[in-house]
ZAMARGU-4260 file (C-alpha; in steps of 0.2 Angstrom, whole numbers, plus 5000, padded with zeros to 4 digits):
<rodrens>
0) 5000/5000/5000 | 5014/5013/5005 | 5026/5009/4990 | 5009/5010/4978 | 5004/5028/4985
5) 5021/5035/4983 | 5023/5026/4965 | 5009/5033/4959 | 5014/5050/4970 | 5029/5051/4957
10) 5017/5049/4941 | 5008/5065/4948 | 5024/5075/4951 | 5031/5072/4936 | 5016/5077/4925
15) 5015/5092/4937 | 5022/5107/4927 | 5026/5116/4940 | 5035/5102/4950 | 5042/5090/4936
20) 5059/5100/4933 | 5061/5094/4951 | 5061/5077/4950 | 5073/5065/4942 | 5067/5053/4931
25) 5075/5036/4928 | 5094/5032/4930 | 5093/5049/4939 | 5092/5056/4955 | 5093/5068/4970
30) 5106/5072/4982 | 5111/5086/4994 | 5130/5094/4988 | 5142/5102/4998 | 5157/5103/4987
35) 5162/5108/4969 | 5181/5101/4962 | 5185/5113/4950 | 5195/5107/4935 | 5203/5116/4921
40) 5202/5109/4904 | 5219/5096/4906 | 5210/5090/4921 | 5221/5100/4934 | 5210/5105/4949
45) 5213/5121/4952 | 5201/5123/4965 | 5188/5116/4979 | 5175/5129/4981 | 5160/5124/4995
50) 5141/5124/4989 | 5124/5129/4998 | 5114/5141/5004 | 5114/5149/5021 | 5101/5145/5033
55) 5091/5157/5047 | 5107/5153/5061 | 5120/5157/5047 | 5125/5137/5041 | 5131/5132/5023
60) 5118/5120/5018 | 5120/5110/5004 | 5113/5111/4985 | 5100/5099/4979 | 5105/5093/4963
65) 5101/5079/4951 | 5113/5068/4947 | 5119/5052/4938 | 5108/5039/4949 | 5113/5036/4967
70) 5105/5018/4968 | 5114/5013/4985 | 5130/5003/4988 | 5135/4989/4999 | 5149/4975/5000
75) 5165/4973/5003 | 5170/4985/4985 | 5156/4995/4984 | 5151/5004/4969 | 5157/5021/4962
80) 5145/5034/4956 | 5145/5045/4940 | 5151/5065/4942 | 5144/5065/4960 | 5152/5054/4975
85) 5163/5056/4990 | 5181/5062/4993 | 5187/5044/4995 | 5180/5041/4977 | 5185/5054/4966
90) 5202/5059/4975 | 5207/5045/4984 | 5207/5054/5002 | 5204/5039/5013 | 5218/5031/5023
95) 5210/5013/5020 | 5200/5014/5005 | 5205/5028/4997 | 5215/5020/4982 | 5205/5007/4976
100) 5190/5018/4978 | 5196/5030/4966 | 5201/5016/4956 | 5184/5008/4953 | 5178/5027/4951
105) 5189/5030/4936 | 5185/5013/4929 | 5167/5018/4929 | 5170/5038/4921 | 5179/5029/4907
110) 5167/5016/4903 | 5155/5030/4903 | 5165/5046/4893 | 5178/5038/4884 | 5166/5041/4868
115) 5159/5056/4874 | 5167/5074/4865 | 5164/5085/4877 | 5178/5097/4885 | 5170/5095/4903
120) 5172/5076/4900 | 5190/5075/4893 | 5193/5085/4908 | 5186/5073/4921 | 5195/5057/4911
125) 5213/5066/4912 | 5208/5069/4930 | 5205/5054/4934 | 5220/5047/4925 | 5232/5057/4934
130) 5236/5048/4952 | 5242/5063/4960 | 5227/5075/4957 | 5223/5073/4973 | 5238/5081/4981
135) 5232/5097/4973 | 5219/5100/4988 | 5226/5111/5004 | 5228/5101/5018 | 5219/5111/5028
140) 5202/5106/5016 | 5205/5089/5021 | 5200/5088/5038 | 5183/5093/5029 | 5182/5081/5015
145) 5184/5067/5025 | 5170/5071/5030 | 5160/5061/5019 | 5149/5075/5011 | 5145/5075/4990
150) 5157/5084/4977 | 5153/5086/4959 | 5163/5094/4946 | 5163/5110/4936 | 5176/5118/4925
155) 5186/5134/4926 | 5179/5149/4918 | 5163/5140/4911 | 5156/5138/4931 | 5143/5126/4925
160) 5144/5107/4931 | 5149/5095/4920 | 5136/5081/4923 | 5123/5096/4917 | 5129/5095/4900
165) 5119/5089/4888 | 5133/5078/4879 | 5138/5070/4895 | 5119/5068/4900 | 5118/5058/4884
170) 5133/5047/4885 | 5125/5042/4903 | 5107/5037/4896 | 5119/5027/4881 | 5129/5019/4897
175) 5112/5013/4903 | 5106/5006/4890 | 5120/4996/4883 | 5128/4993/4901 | 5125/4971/4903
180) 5110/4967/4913 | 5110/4953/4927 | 5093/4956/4934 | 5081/4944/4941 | 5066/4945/4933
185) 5050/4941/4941 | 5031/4948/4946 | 5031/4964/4954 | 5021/4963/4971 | 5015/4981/4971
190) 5009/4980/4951 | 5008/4963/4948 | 5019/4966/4929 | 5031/4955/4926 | 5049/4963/4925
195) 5066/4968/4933 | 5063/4968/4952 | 5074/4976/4961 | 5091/4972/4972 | 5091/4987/4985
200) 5079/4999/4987 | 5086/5016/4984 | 5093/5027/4999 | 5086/5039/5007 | 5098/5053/5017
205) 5098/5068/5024 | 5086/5057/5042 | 5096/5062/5057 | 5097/5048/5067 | 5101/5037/5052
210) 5118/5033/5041 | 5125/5048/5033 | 5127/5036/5017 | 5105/5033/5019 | 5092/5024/5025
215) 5080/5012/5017 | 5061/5009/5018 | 5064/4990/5012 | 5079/4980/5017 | 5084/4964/5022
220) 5102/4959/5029 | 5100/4945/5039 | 5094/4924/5036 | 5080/4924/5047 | 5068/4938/5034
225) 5073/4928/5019 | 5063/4913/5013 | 5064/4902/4995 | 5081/4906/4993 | 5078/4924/4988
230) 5091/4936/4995 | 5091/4957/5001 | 5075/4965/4991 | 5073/4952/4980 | 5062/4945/4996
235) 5048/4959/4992 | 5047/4957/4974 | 5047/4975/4968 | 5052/4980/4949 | 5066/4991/4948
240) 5053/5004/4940 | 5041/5005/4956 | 5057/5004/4970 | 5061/5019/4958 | 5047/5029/4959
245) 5044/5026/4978 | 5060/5031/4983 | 5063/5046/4973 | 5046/5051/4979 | 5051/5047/4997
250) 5065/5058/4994 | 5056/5072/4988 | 5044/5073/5002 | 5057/5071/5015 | 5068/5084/5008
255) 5052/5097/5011 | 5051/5106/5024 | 5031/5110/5023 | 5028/5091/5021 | 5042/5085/5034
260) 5035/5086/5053 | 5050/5078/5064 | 5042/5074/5080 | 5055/5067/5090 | 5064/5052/5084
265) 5050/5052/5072 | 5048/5061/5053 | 5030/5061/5048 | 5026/5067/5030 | 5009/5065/5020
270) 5002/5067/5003 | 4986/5070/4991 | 4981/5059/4980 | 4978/5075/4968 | 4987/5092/4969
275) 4979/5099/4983 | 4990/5114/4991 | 4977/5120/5002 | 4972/5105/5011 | 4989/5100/5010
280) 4993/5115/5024 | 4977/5112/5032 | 4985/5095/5036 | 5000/5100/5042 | 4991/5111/5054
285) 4979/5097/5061 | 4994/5086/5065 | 5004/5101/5073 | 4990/5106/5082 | 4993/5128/5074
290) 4990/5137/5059 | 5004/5142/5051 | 4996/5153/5039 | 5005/5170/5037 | 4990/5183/5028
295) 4976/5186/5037 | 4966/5178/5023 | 4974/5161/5026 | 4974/5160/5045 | 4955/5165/5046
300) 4952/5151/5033 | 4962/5140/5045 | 4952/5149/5060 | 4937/5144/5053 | 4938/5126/5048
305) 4947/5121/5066 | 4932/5131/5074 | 4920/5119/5061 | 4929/5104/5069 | 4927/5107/5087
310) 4909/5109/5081 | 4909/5092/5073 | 4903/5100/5056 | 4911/5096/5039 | 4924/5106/5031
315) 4915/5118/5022 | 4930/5128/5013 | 4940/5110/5011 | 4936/5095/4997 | 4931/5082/5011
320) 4932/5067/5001 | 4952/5069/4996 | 4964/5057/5000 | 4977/5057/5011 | 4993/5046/5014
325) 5001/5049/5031 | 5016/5040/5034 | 5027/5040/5052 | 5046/5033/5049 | 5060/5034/5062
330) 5078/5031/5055 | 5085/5013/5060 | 5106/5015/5057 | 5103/5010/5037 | 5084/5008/5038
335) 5068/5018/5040 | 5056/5008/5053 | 5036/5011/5049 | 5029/5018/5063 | 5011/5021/5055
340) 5003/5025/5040 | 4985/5030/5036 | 4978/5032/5021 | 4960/5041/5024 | 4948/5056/5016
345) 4952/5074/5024 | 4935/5077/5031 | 4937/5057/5039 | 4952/5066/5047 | 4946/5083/5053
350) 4931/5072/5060 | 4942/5062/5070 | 4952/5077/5075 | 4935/5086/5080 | 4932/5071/5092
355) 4951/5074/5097 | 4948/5096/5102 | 4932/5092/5111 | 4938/5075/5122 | 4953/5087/5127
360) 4945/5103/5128 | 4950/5111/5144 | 4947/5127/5152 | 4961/5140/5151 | 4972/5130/5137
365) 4971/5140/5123 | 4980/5125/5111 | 4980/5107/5112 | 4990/5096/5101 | 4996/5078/5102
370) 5012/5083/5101 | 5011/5095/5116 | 5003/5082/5126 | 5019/5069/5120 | 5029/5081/5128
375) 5022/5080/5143 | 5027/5061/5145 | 5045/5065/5142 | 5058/5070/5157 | 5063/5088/5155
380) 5051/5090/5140 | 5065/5085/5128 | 5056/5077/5112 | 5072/5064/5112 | 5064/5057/5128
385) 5047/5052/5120 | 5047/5034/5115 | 5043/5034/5099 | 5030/5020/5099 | 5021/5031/5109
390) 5023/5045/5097 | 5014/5031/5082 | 5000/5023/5094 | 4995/5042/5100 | 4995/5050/5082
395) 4986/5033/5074 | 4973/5038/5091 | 4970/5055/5084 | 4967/5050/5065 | 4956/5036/5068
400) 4947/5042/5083 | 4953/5025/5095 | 4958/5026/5113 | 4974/5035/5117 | 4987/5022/5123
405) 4987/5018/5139 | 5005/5022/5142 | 5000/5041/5139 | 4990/5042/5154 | 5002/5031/5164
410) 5017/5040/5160 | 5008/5060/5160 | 5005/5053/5181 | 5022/5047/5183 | 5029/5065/5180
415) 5016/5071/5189 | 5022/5061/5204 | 5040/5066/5197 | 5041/5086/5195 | 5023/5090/5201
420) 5022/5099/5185 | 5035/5113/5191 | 5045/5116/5177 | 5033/5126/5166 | 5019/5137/5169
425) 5008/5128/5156 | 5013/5109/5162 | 4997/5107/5174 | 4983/5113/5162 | 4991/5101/5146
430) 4993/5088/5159 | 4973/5089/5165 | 4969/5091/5144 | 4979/5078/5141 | 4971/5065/5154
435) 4954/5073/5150 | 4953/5065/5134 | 4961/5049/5138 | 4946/5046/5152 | 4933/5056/5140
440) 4936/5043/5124 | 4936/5028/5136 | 4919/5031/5140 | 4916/5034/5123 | 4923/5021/5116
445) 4915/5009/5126 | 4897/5017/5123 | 4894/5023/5142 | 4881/5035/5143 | 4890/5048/5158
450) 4877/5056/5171 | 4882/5073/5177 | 4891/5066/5193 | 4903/5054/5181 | 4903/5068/5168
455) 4922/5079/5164 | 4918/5095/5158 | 4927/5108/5150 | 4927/5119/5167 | 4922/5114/5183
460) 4908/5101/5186 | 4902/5104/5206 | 4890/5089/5201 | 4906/5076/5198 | 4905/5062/5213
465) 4921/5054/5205 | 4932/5050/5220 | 4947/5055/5212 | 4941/5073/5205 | 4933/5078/5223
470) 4950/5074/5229 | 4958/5084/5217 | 4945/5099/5221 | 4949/5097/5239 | 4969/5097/5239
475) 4965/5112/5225 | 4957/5122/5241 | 4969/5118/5255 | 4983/5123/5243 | 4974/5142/5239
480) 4972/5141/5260 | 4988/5138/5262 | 4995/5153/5248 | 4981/5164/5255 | 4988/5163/5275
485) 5006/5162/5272 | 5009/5172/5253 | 5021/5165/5243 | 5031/5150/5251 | 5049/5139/5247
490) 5037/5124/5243 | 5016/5125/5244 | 5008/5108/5248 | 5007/5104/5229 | 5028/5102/5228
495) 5026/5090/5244 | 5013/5080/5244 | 5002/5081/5228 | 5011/5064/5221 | 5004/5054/5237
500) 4988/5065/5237 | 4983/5058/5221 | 4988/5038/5224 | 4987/5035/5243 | 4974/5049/5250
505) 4971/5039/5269 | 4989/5043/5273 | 4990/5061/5269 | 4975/5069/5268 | 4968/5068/5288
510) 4986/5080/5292 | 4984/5091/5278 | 4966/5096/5283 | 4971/5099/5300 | 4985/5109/5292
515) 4970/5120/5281 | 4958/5123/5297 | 4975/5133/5303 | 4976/5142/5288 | 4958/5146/5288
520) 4960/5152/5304 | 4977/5164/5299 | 4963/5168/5284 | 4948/5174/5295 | 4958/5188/5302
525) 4967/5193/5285 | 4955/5191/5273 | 4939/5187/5279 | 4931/5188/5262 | 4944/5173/5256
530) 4943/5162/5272 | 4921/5161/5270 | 4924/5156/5249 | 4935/5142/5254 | 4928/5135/5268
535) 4911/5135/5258 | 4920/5124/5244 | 4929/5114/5258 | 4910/5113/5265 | 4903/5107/5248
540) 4919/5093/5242 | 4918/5088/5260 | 4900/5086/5262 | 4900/5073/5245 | 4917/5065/5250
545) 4909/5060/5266 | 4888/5057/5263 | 4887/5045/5277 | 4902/5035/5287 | 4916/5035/5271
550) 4932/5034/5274 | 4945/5042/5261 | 4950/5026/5251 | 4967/5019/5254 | 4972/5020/5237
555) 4968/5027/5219 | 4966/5017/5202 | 4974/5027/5186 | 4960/5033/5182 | 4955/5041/5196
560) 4971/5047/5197 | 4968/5056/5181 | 4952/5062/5190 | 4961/5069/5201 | 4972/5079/5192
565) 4959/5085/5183 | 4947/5091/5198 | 4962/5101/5204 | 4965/5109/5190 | 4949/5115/5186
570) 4946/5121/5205 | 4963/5128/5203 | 4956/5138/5189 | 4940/5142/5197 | 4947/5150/5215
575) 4961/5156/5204 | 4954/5165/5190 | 4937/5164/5191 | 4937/5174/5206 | 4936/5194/5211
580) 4935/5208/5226 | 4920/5210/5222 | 4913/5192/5223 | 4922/5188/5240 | 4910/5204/5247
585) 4895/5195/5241 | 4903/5181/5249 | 4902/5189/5266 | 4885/5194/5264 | 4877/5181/5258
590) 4887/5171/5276 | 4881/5185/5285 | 4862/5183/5281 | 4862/5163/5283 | 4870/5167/5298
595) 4855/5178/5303 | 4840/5165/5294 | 4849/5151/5306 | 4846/5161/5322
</rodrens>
């Protein structure tokens, strides 16, 4: 399914006008270059001049060019490639394989030019013949070539590079065609034609995290994946045309930056099945959870088709019934691992991704995205710490509308427990979204009908009876006690004991009450106003924690846990925010009159 979606991508691209000019075609290919030898016209380099272009923080990237194919290499003497390889192949510089490298690199520019009467050829072939041409480059540019980065040649005056010429371009296409063929033939798995299959699937590079030399999305290298005596890729059965096509439009993707979402360890990218730019970027923003429009025109298109979502309402500026591949890879040393791919219509998306905003909608969080909530899982908030199975289990959630892993819920607790959600101001409130929507979509999921007293709002819900959010509510109000009567403090009750709070309550709470009442009492004489909201709310939590002779429970299950969290982040936001001056005088009004009714 994968390789046929990206096959049939590259028939689309290169029938684009826009886009074809972009894309290699057969015996052809595209690869980042750093480095440019130049040569004079008896073959003498006369210089090594660095490519690219410079980026936002000032670094030479390197040039995208197509070049004589780069079809992969392996082996004990690995291949050489035309016009366009490493150092170690085009001027020896390599300690250990730096001769016979160069050697099986002139062999191949001589099979391919010696009939070919063009100056920039000749120029390459004298080149090559001459062992010491190498010797020419300073040996302060060594320490950099070594490196491993591509080099391609161009001559001296003329500026243009030599595989460009349309001579040399020939004499390659002649080299291809006449060159012997050892191929296996067979039926291709992804067509079903009968023809070359393929050896190797072509590489893909530029993936951190995988070789420099590139990764591959089909590979086998050792016994155990091979059966009938079929060896490497010849196991998946994939003509040479289509391990093409798939890789160079792999490539193309990958080497986008609007179509390349690294999240992590893991590189998500996606396609139409037509030329669809608009929905294109409106699919970015669903899986980065922003706009990224720049005009006002753009982000109030975007505006209005998240706002349609979170309404649950088709897109109605969007073509719901395109198609849409979304594939997740994470780089494996010289493989690309699938983490997920989907293949669904945009408006089954943006449904699925409505069900997604409302199950984690959450007051005071302005923005929730997967990726946010991913982030909260990992120590320190560094992406490189979330797992990346996690990453493909919580995206493939959102997408189809199934339950969130359970390790999200399991691991957003366990830094709860860890850092108390300390380290950032917005930690708490995408911490409560997050578990929010993993206990909303159970319930969901599993067609439970929720009352009022089970139900998890958006804001607060004073009817909840759930053990674990009337927990939550109560540590919420001893914790603004405790800030009210002594101001702002070291460490508040939340940095000591919210992690045993919320799993063993018997053992902590009975001490921190006592410790509120104290503060109530600080509170009376301070701020009179304060101390009758609280012990009001404390009144109420109390009053349903405790209907007749209930004891706190000795311990919480995950989800009430999750409860928790959530019921003292929405009181939290209530006594916080929700609050005025003017609304604690009422306060002490409406006490003062029942005071007055009860005598």
């Amino acid at each position: 399914m994968i390789l046929h979606e990206l096959s049939s991508l590259y028939d689309r691209l290169v029938d684009q006008p826009d886009i074809s000019e972009q894309i290699p075609l057969p015996g052809w290919s595209e690869e980042k270059v750093s480095w440019a030898i130049v040569l004079d016209v008896e073959g003498a380099v006369k210089s090594v001049l660095p490519l690219g272009t410079q980026d936002e923080k000032g670094r030479l990237q390197p040039l995208e060019m197509i070049v004589p194919e780069h079809d992969g290499r392996s082996g004990k003497s690995p291949k050489a490639y035309l016009l366009c390889d490493k150092a170690s192949y085009l001027l020896g510089i390599d300690a250990k394989d730096g001769s016979a490298n160069r050697e099986r690199s002139r062999v191949l520019h001589h099979e391919v030019l010696d009939a070919c009467n063009d100056a920039g050829a000749k120029a390459v072939l004298a080149f090559f013949d001459n062992p010491k041409a190498g010797d020419a480059v300073s040996e302060g540019l060594v320490d950099e070539l070594v490196k491993g980065r591509m080099m391609v040649f161009c001559l001296e005056r003329e500026g243009n590079f030599i595989h460009e010429h349309s001579a040399v371009r020939s004499a390659w296409t002649d080299y291809l065609e006449r060159a012997p063929s050892d191929d296996v033939e067979g039926f291709c798995s992804v067509t079903g034609e009968y023809g070359a299959l393929a050896r190797l699937f072509p590489q893909v590079t530029g993936i951190p995290g995988a070789q420099s030399s590139g990764a591959s999305l089909v590979s086998y290298n050792f016994d155990a994946s091979e059966s009938y005596g079929k060896r490497q890729a010849y196991n998946a059965a994939i003509s040479k045309s289509v391990a093409f096509k798939a890789g160079t439009a792999l490539k193309y993707l990958l080497g986008k930056p609007d179509r390349r979402i690294v999240l992590g360890n893991t590189i998500v990218t996606f396609w139409a099945d037509r030329a669809a730019p608009r929905e294109e970027r409106l699919l970015a923003d669903i899986l980065l959870g922003r706009s990224s429009a720049e005009d006002k025109a753009a982000l109030d298109v975007v505006s209005n088709a998240f706002s349609e979502m979170r309404k649950g309402l088709p897109l109605s500026q969007f073509d719901n019934n395109l198609g849409f591949s979304i594939l997740g890879i994470s780089p494996n040393a010289a493989r690309l691992s699938v983490r997920f791919y989907e293949h669904r219509s945009l408006g089954s998306i943006a449904e699925n991704y409505g069900y997604f905003l409302r199950d984690t909608a959450m007051v005071g969080v302005e923005r929730t995205s997967m990726w946010g909530f991913l982030l909260q899982t990992a120590p320190l908030g560094k992406s490189s710490n979330v797992p990346s199975t996690l990453v493909s289990r919580s995206f493939e959630s959102m997408l189809r509308g199934t339950d969130f892993p359970v390790a999200l819920e399991q691991l957003i607790l366990s830094r709860m427990r860890a850092d108390h959600a300390s380290n950032n101001k917005w930690d708490m409130e995408q911490r409560a979204a997050a578990l929010k929507g993993c206990l909303v979509r159970k319930a969901r999921r599993r067609g439970v009908e929720l009352t009022r007293k089970e139900r998890f709002d958006m804001a607060l819900n004073r009817g909840n009876s759930n053990i674990g959010y009337l927990l939550g509510r109560l540590f919420a109000v001893m914790e603004r006690a405790q800030q009210g009567a002594s101001g702002d403090t070291n460490a508040t009750i939340r940095d000591r004991y919210i992690g045993a709070a919320s799993s063993t309550p018997e053992r902590v709470f009975q001490p921190l009450m006592r410790g509120c009442q104290a503060n109530l009492g600080t509170l009376r004489k301070k701020k009179r106003g304060l101390s009758v909201k609280l012990e009001r709310e404390m009144d109420e939590i109390v009053g349903r924690l405790f209907p007749g002779e209930s004891s706190l429970p000795k311990t919480l299950s995950m989800d009430e846990q999750g409860a928790f969290f959530i019921g003292y982040y929405q009181e939290r936001c209530d006594l916080w925010r929700g609050k005025t001056t003017k609304d604690e005088d009422v306060a002490i009004e409406n006490h003062t009159g029942d005071s007055e009714e009860e005598q």
